[in-house]
C-alpha positions as CSV (number, residue, x, y, z in Angstrom):
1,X,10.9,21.7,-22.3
2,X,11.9,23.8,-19.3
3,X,15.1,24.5,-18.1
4,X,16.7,23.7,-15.0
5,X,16.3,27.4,-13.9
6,X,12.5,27.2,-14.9
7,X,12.0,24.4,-12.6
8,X,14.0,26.2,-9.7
9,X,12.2,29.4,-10.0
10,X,8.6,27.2,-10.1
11,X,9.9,25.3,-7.1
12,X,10.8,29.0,-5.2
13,X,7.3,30.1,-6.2
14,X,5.7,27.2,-5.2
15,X,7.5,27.5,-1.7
16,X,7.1,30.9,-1.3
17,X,3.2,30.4,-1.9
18,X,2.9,27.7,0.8
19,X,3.3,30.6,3.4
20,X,0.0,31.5,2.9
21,X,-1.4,27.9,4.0
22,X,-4.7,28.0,5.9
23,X,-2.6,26.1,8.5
24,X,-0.8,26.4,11.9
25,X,2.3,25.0,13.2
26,X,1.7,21.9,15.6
27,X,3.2,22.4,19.3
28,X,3.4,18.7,20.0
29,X,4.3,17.0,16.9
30,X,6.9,19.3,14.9
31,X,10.1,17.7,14.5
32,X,12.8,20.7,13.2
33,X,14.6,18.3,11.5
34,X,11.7,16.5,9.6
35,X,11.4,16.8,6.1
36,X,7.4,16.3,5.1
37,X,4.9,18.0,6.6
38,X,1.2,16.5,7.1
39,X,-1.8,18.4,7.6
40,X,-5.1,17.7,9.0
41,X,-7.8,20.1,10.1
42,X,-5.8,23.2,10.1
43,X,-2.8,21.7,11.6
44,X,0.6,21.0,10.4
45,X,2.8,18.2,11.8
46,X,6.3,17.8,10.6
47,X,7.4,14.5,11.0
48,X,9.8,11.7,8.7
49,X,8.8,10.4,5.6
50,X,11.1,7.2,6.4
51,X,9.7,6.4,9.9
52,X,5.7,6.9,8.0
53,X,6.6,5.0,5.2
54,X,8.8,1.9,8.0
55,X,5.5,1.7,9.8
56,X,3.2,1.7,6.9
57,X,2.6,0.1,3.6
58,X,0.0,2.5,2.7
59,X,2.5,5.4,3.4
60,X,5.1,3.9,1.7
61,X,3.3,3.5,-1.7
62,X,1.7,7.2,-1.0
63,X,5.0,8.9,-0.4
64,X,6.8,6.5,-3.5
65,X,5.0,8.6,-5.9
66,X,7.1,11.3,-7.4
67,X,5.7,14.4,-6.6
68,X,5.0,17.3,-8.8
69,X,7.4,20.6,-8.9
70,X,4.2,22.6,-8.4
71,X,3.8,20.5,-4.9
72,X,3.2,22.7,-2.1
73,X,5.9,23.1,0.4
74,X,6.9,24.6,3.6
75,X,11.0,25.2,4.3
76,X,11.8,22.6,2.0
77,X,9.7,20.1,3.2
78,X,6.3,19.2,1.0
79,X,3.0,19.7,2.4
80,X,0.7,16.9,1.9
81,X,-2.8,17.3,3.2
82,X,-4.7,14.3,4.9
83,X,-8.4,13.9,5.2
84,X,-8.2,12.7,9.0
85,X,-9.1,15.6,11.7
86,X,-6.4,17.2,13.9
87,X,-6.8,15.0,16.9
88,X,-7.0,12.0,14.8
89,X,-3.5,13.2,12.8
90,X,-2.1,14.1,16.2
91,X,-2.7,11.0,18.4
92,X,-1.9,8.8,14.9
93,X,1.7,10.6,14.3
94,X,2.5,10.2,18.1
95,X,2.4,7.2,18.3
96,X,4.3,6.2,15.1
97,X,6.9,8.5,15.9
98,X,7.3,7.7,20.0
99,X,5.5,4.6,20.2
100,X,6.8,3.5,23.5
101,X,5.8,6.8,24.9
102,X,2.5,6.8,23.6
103,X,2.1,3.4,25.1
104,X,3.0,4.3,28.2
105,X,0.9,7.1,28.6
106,X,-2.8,5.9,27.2
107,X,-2.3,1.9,27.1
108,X,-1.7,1.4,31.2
109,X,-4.5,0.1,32.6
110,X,-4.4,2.1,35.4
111,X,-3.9,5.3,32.9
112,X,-7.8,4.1,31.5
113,X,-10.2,7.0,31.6
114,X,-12.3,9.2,28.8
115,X,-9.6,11.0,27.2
116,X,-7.4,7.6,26.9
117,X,-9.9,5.7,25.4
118,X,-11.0,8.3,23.1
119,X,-6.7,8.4,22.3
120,X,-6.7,4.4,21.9
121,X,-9.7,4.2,19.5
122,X,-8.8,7.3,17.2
123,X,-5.1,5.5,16.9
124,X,-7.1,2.1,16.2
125,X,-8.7,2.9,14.2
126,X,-6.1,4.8,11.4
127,X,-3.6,2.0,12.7
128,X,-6.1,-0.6,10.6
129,X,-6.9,2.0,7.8
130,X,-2.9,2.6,7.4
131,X,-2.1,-1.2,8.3
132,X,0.2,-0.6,11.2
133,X,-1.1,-4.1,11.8
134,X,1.8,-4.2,14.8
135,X,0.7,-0.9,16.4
136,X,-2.8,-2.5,16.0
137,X,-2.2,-5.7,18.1
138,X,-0.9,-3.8,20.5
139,X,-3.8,-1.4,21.0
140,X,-6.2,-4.2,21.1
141,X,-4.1,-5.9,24.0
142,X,-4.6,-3.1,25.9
143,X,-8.0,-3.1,25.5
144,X,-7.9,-6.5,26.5
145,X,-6.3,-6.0,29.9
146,X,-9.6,-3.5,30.8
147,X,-12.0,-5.6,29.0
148,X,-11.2,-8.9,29.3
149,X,-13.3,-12.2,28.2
150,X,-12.7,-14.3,31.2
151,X,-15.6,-14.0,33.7
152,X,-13.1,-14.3,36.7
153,X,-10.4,-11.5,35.2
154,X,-13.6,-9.4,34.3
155,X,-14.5,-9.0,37.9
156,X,-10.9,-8.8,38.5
157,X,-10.0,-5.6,36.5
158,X,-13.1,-4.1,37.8
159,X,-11.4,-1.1,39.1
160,X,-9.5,-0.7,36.0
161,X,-12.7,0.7,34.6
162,X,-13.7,2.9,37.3
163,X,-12.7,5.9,35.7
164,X,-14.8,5.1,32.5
165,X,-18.4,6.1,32.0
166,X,-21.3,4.5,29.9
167,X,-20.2,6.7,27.9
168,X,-17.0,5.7,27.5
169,X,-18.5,1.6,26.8
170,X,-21.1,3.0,24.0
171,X,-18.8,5.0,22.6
172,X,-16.6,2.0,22.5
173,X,-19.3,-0.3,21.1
174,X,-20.2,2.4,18.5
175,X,-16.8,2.5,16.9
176,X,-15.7,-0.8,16.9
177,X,-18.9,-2.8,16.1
178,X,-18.8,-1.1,12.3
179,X,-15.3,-1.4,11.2
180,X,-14.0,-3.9,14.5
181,X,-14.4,-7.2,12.7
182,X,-11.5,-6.0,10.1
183,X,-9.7,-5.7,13.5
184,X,-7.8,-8.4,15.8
185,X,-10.4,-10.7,17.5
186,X,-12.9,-7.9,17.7
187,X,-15.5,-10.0,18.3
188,X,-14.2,-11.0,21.5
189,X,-13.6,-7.7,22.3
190,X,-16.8,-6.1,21.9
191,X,-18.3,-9.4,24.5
192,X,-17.7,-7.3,27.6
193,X,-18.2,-4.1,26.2
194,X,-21.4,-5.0,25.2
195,X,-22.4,-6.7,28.7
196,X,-21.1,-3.2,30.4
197,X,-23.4,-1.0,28.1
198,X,-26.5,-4.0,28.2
199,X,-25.9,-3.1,32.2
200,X,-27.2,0.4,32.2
201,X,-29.9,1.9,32.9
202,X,-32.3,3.9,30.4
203,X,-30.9,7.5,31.3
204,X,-27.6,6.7,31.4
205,X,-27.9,5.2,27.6
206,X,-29.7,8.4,26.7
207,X,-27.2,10.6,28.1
208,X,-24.4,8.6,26.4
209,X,-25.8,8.9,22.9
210,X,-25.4,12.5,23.9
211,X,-22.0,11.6,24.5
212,X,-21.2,9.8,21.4
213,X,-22.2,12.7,19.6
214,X,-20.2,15.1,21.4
215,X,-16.9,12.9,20.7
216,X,-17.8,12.5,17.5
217,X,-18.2,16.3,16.8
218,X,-15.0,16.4,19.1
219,X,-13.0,14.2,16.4
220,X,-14.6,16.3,13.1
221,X,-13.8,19.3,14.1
222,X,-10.7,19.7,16.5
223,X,-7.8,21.6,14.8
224,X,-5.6,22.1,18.2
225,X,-3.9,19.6,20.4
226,X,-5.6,18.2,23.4
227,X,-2.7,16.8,24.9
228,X,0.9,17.1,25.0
């Protein structure tokens, strides 16, 4: 059986190893004060395991199991690595952490372009795999407000969705058709979406498969912020 010095100089080592992580420090989500660190494509984010584990059952369970004295660590804190890319992990821990920011900075409709979409749908989509069924209602409602059902709001919000591409609606479609019907009223969100990519013409739906698969390479592969 060890003794309680054995287990300190194990936990030393063990921390002492961690500086030689194949990851960097995030610049937008690093809290000083936080005591768990996630990583995801190279980056680390230190956040709170009680605000991950508030927000999320799935968390909660993950982070209730006792972990090992030969966990990895990082200034006290215990690195647990996550399978989602960077961006994903980045947009996902933002918006846990400073919800009301996040909202206000990707879920205006007049904010709606490329880059808040893509934001919006990478957050959606964890939200449902991490049941933050409350951060998930509210991310559907603002996709709502640009893609509404109602024929007469539809033409209303038109210029809500200037800033978008074809792009931007297959890339929408392409996401949320799979996994959407686990979602809030998905189908009724995909019935504009649809009508928006049935409207366009053949090399604009060429060049947005092109599109897809650029945001998709985007999402598998970014290990450094995009935004801030």
């Amino acid at each position: 059986m060890s003794s309680p010095s054995q287990n300190l100089l194990t936990a030393m080592t063990a921390e002492q190893d961690s500086e030689f992580l194949q990851w960097t420090k995030s610049e937008d989500v690093w809290y000083e004060d936080g005591n768990i660190i996630l990583t995801a494509g190279g980056v680390g984010y230190r956040v709170f395991r009680g605000i991950l584990a508030h927000q999320s059952p799935i968390f909660a369970d993950m982070l209730g199991i006792p972990q090992p004295v030969s966990a990895p660590t990082y200034d006290g804190c215990v690195v647990v690595s996550m399978p989602e890319s960077a961006s994903e992990m980045l947009y996902f821990l933002q918006a846990l952490h400073d919800t009301v920011r996040f909202l206000r900075k990707y879920c205006s409709p007049r904010a709606q372009d490329s880059s808040t979409i893509y934001a919006i749908i990478l957050v959606l989509q964890l939200s449902a795999k991490y049941e933050v069924s409350h951060l998930e209602a509210v991310l559907y409602t603002a996709l709502q407000d640009v893609f509404p059902t109602q024929a007469d709001k539809f033409h209303e919000t038109l210029a809500l969705r200037e800033k978008l591409t074809a792009g931007d609606f297959f890339f929408l479609a392409n996401t949320l058709c799979p996994s959407g019907l686990a979602f809030h009223d998905a189908e009724d969100l995909l019935v504009p979406i649809f009508l928006l990519c049935a409207h366009q013409d053949l090399a604009q739906i060429i060049s947005s498969t092109v599109s897809i698969t650029t945001l998709h390479h985007r999402a598998s592969s970014s290990s450094t912020s995009r935004t801030s």
